[in-house]
C-alpha positions in Angstrom: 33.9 66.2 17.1 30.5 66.5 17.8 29.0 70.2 17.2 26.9 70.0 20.8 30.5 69.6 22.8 33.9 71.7 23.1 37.1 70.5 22.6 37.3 69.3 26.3 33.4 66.7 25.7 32.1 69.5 28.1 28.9 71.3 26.3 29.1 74.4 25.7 27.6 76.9 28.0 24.4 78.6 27.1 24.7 81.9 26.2 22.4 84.9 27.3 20.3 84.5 23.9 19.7 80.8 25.0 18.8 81.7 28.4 16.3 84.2 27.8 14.4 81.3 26.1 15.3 78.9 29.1 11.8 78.2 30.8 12.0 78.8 34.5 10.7 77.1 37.5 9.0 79.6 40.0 9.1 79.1 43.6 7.7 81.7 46.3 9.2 82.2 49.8 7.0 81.8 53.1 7.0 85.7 53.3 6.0 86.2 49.3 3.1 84.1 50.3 2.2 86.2 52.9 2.5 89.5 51.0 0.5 88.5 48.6 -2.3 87.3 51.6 -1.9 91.1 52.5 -2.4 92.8 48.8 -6.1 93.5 47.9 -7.4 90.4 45.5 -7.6 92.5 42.3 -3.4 93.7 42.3 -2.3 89.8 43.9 -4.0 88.2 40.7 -2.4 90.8 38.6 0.7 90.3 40.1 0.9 86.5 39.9 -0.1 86.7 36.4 2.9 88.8 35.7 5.0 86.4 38.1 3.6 83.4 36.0 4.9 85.1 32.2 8.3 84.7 34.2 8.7 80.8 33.7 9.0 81.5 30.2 11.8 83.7 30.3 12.6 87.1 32.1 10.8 89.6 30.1 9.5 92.9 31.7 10.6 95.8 33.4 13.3 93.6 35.4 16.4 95.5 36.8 19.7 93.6 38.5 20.6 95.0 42.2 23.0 96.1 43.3 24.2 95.9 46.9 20.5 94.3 47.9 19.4 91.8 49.6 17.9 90.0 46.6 19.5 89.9 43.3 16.6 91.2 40.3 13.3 93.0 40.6 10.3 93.1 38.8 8.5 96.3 39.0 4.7 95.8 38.3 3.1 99.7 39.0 3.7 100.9 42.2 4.6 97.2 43.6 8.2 95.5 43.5 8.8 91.9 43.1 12.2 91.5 44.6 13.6 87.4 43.2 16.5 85.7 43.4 18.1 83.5 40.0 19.3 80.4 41.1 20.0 78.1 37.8 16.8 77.7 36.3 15.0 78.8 39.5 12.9 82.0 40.2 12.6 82.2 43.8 10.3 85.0 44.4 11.5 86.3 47.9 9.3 89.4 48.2 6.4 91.4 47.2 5.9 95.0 48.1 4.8 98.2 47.8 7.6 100.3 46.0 8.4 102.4 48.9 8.7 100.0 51.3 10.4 97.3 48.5 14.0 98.7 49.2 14.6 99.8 53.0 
């Protein structure tokens, strides 16, 4: 049997170790685009630059949701990324100020 297959010829599923070293494709919504048009030059650069570090697996202060709109976010000082997974897919939905990021 070959060592890349399960007993059924299906490959095997990728594990969370595997994943984490998955690269990612990242994709921004209509309304990230426009958040980031609102956010002073200096914290959008910053932010994208942490949005960009993404693609090569999620590393940072990332938490799941829970009972949110969007599934993970990505907290970057007092700014939220809020993204959804979808396979190898980041779709970045939005980008806001912490205390508006949740309501």
């Amino acid at each position: 049997m070959n060592g890349n297959a399960t007993e059924n010829g299906q490959a095997p599923e990728l594990t969370s170790f595997s994943r984490a070293l998955a690269d990612y494709e990242i994709i921004y919504s209509n309304t990230a685009h426009g958040d980031l048009d609102r956010l002073p030059p200096r914290q959008a650069g910053q932010i994208v630059r942490k949005i960009r570090r993404l693609a090569n697996g999620l590393h940072g202060d990332i938490k799941r949701l829970q009972e949110h709109d969007f599934a993970y976010r990505l907290r970057m000082g007092d700014y939220r990324v809020l993204f959804d997974l979808v396979g190898a897919r980041i779709i970045i939905r939005r980008i806001r100020d912490r205390k508006d990021a949740y309501g």
